[in-house]
C-alpha positions in Angstrom: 0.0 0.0 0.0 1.0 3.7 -0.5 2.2 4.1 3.2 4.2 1.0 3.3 1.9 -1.9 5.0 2.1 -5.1 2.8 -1.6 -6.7 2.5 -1.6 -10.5 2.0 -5.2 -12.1 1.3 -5.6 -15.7 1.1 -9.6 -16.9 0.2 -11.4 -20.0 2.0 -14.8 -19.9 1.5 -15.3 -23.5 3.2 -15.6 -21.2 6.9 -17.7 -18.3 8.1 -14.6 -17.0 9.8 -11.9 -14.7 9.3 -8.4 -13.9 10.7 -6.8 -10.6 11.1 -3.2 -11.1 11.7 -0.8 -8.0 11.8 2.7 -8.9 12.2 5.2 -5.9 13.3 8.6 -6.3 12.5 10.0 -5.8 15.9 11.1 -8.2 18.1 13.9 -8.9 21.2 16.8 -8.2 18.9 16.1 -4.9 17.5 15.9 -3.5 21.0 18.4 -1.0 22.8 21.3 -2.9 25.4 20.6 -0.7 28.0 16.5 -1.3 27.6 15.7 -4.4 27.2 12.1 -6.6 27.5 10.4 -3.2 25.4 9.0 -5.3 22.5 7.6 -8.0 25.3 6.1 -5.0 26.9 4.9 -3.6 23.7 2.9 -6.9 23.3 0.9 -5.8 26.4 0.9 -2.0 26.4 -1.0 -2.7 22.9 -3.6 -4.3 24.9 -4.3 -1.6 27.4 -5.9 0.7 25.0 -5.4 3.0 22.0 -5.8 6.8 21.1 -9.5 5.6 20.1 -10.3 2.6 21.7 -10.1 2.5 25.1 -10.6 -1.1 25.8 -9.6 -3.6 23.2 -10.8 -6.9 24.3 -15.0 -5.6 25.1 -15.2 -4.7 20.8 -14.2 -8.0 19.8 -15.6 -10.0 22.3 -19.1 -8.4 21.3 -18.6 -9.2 17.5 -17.8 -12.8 18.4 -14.6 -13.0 18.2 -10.9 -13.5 20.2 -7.5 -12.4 20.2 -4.0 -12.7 21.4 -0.2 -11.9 20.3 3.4 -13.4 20.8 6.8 -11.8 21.4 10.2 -13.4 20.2 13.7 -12.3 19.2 12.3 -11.0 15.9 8.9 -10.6 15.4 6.0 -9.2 17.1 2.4 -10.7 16.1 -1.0 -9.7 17.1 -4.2 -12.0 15.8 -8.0 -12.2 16.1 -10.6 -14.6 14.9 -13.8 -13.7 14.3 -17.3 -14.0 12.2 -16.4 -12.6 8.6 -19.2 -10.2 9.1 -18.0 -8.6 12.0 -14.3 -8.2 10.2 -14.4 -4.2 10.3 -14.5 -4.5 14.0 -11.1 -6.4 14.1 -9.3 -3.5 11.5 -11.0 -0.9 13.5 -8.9 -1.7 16.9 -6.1 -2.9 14.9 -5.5 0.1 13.1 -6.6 2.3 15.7 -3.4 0.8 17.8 -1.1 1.4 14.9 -2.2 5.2 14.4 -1.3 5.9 18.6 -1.2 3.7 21.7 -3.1 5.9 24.6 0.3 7.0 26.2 -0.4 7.4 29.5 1.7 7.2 32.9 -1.4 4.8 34.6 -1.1 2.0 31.7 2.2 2.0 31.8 2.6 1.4 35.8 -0.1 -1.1 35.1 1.5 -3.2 32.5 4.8 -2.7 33.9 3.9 -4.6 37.0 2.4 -7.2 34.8 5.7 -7.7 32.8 7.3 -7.6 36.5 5.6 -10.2 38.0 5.9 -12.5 34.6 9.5 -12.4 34.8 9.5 -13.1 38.4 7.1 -16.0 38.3 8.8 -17.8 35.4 12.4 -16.7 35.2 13.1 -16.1 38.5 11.1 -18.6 41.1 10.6 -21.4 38.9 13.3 -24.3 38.8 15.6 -23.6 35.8 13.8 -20.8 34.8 16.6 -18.2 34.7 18.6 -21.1 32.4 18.1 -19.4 28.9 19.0 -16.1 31.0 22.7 -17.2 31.7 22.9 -19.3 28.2 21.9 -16.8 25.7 25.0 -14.6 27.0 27.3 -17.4 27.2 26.6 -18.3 23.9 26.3 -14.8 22.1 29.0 -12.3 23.1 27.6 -9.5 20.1 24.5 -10.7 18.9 21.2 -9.0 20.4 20.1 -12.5 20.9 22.1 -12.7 23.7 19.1 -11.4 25.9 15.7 -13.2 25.9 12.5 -11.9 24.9 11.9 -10.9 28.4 14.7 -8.7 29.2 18.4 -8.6 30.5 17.0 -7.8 33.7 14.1 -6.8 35.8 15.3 -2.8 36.2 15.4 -2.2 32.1 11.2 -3.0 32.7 10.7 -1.2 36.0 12.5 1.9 34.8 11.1 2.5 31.5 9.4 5.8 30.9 6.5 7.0 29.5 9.5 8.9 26.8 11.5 5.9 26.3 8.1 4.2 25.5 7.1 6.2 22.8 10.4 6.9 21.2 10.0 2.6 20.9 6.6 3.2 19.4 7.2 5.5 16.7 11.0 3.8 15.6 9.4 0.4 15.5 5.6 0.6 15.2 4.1 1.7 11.8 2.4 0.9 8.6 6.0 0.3 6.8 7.3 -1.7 9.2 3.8 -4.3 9.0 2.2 -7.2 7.7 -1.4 -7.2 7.3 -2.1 -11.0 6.5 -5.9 -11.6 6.5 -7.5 -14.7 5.6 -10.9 -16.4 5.4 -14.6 -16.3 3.4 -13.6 -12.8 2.3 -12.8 -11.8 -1.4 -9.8 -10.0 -2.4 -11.1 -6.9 -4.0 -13.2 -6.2 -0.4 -10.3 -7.0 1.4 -8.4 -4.5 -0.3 -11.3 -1.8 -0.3 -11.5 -2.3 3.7 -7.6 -2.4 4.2 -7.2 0.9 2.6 -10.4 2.1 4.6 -9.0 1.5 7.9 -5.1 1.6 7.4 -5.0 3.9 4.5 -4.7 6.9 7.0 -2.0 5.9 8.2 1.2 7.7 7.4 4.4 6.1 6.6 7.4 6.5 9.3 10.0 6.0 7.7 11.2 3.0 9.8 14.8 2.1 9.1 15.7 -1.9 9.5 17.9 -2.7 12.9 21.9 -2.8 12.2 22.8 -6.1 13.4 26.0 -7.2 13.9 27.0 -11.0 13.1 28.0 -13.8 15.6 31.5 -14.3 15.4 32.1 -17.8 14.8 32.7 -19.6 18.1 36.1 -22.2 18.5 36.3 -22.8 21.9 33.6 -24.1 24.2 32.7 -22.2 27.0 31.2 -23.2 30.6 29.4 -22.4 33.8 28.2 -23.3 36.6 24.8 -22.4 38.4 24.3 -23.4 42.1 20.5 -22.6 43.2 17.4 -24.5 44.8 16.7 -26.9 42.6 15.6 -30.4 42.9 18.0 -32.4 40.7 21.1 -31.4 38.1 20.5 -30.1 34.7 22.7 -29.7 32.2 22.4 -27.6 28.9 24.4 -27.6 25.8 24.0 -25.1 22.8 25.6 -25.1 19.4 25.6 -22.4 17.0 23.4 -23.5 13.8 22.5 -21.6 11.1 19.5 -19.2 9.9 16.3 -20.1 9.3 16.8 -19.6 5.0 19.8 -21.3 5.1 20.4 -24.7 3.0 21.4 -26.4 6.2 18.3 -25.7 8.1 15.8 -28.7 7.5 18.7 -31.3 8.3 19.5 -29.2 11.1 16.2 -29.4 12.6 16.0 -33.4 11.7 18.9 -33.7 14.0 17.0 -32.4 16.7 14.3 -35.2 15.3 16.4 -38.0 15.6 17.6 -37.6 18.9 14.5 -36.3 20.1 11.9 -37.0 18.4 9.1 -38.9 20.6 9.7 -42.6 22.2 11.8 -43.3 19.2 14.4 -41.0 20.0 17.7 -41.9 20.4 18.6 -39.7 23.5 15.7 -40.9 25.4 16.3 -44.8 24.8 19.7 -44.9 25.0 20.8 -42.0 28.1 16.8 -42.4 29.7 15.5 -46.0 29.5 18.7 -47.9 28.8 21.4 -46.4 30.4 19.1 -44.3 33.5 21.2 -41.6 33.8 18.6 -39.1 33.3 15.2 -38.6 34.2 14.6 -36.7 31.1 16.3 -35.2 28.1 15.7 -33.3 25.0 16.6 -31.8 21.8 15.6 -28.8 19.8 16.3 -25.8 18.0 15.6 -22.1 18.5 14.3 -21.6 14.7 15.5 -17.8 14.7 15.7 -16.0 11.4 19.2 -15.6 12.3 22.1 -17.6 12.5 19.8 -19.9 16.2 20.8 -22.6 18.4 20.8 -26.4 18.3 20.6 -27.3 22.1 20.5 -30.5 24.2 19.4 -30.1 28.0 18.5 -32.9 30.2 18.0 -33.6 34.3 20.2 -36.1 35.6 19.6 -39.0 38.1 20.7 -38.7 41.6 24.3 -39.9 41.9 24.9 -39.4 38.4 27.7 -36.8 38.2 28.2 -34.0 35.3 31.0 -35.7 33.8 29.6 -39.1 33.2 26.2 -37.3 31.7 27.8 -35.4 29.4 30.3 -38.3 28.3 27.2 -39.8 27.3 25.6 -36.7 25.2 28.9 -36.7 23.5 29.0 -40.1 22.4 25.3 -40.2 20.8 26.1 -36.6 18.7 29.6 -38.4 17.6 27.3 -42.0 16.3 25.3 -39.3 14.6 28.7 -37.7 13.0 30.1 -41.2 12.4 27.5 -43.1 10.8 24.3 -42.2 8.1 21.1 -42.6 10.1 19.0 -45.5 8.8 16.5 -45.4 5.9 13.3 -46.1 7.9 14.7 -43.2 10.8 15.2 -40.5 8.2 11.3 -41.4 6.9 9.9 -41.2 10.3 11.6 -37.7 10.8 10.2 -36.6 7.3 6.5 -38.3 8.0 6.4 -36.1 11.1 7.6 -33.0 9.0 4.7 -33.3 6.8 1.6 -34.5 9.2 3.0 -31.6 10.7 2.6 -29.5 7.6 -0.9 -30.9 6.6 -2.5 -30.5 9.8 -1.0 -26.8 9.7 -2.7 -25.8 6.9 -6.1 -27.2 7.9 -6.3 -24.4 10.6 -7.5 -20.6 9.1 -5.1 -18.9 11.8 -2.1 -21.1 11.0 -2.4 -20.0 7.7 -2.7 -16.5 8.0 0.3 -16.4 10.5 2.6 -18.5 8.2 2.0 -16.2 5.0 2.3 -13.5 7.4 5.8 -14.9 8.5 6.7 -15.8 4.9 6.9 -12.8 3.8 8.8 -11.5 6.3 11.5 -13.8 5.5 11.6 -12.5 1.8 9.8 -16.0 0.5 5.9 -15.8 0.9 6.1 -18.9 -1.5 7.5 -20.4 1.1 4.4 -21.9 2.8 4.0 -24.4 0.6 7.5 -25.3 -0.7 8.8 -25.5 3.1 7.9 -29.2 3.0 9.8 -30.1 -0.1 12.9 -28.9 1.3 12.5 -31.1 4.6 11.8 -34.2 1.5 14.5 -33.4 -0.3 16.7 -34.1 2.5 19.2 -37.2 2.7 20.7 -38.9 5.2 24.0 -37.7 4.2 23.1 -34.5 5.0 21.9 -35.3 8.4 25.5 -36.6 8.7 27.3 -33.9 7.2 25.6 -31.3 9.4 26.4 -33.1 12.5 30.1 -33.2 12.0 30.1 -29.2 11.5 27.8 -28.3 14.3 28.0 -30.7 17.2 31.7 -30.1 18.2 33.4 -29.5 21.0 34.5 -25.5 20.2 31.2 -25.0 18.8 29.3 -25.8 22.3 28.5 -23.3 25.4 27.7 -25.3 28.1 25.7 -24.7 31.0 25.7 -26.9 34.3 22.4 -26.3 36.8 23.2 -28.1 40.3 21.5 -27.6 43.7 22.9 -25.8 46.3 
């Protein structure tokens, strides 16, 4: 559109519903050092009323419809469902929020304390839950993914101003700097005419895209130690993989498959039911658009010490480096790749998040040729992949004992 906002539409007339998805193109990385958690709390100051609309959720719930956002390291997304007939009342709010959040010092205090007592309930006195907080910096020295989606820490949140707010509102949050992916039993041509109704006004800000600076590639492992009250040791390894359009990805994330993937996985036959020396362990990747992490954490068994339980991590990754994975393994990894594709597209959000996400990433084709890169590939990939990634210089390592 003129001021910037890309409009995707997709038809499906088989529902008398309708998604309104709006993806901004903010998320934990693009944030200042010194002011971290902003986009988090974006995802809630949105909520507590624009220049317009005072309350959000009372409109929407009275045309019949729901709605709820996300926050991660590089996108924030906000999404309602509702009856296609009532799809005005969806744009309304939405675009009312882009034009100006209601700036004021009350909602601010209020959704401050909210953010507050989020980060203390689930990163600070939950078991493990300040774990990604100490391994994102130990594994990223100058990437901005070095902080989680929450914040650094709890003063960037409860100092934040009503100025420092805004100034994030007007560099991040705009027409140019959005998605607008709606989809459902609406034609094009009316989506169009009620897009530029309701967003047309809109002016363009001249958002400029976040610098970044690279990852340097890591060659030496790294290590520490947390001692705090927690009921058994855990132990976390991450190694740098690459970004989400790279050629590598789909093996990548089949690794994570293999060792990890359901009662057939490798890890939890061999280090959970054969060997007992943990209680549980997993595998799985961050999925970043940037250059993310492949990570292995598990809790150990009493009496089982660090050493031993990481010997053993080591010596599944190296059978992966050493020797192809069988025919029948790499099919059950790609069978759960596409069930997981098919039942994706049966649901009218999923759909209007992916194309939303798609293009984002430069590719809005890519929602349906994602699945022919995971069945294109081989086991020798799977392999190849392995020996880059899963080394010993390539790993930050995180050990999580009780006091």
């Amino acid at each position: 559109m003129p001021n910037g906002l890309t409009l995707i539409h997709h038809y499906d007339s088989n529902t008398p519903m309708v998604v309104v998805n709006v993806l901004y193109k903010v998320g934990a990385k693009d944030e200042n050092p010194n002011k971290t958690g902003f986009a988090h709390l974006f995802e809630h100051l949105m909520f507590g009323g624009s220049i317009n609309v005072p309350n959000f959720d009372t409109p929407l719930q009275l045309a019949g419809g729901d709605n709820n956002a996300f926050t991660n390291n590089d996108i924030t997304n906000y999404y309602e469902t509702l009856p296609v007939a009532n799809i005005e009342t969806a744009l309304w709010v939405e675009s009312d929020r882009m034009l100006q959040l209601d700036f004021n010092e009350q909602s601010l205090e209020v959704q401050k304390k909210v953010v507050c007592e989020e980060f203390k309930q689930r990163y600070l006195n939950q078991p493990y839950g300040d774990a990604w907080l100490k391994l994102r910096p130990l594994a990223y020295k100058t990437h901005p993914y070095k902080w989680a989606t929450i914040g650094k820490e709890l003063s960037h949140i409860e100092t934040a101003s009503l100025e420092d707010v805004k100034q994030f509102f007007y560099k991040h949050y705009g027409p140019d700097n959005a998605i607008l992916s709606i989809a459902g039993n609406i034609k094009f041509d009316e989506t169009v005419k009620l897009a530029e109704k309701w967003f047309g006004g809109i002016e363009n800000r001249n958002i400029s895209k976040t610098i970044i600076t690279p990852e340097a590639e890591q060659t030496e492992g790294r290590y520490t130690t947390v001692k705090a009250n927690v009921p058994q040791k855990a132990i976390y390894k991450a190694y740098h993989m690459c970004d989400r359009l790279d050629i590598n990805f789909h093996a990548t994330d089949f690794i994570s498959d293999v060792l990890s993937g359901g009662k057939s996985g490798r890890l939890l036959n061999s280090l959970v039911k054969e060997q007992n020396l943990f209680s549980d362990i997993n595998a799985y990747i961050s999925g970043d658009i940037d250059a993310g992490l492949f990570v292995v954490e598990g809790h150990l068994n009493d009496a089982i010490s660090f050493d031993r339980a990481e010997q053993a991590i080591n010596d599944e990754l190296y059978k992966l480096q050493q020797q192809a994975v069988g025919e029948n393994e790499l099919q059950k990894v790609k069978n759960k790749a596409e069930s997981i594709f098919v039942f994706g597209q049966l649901n009218l959000m999923n759909k209007a998040m992916n194309l939303a996400f798609a293009e984002n990433i430069g590719n809005i084709d890519w929602v349906n040729t994602e699945i022919d890169l995971y069945k294109s590939v081989q086991k020798e990939d799977i392999q190849k992949v392995a020996q880059q990634i899963l080394t010993a210089g390539n790993c930050s390592t995180l050990y999580y004992e009780p006091k």
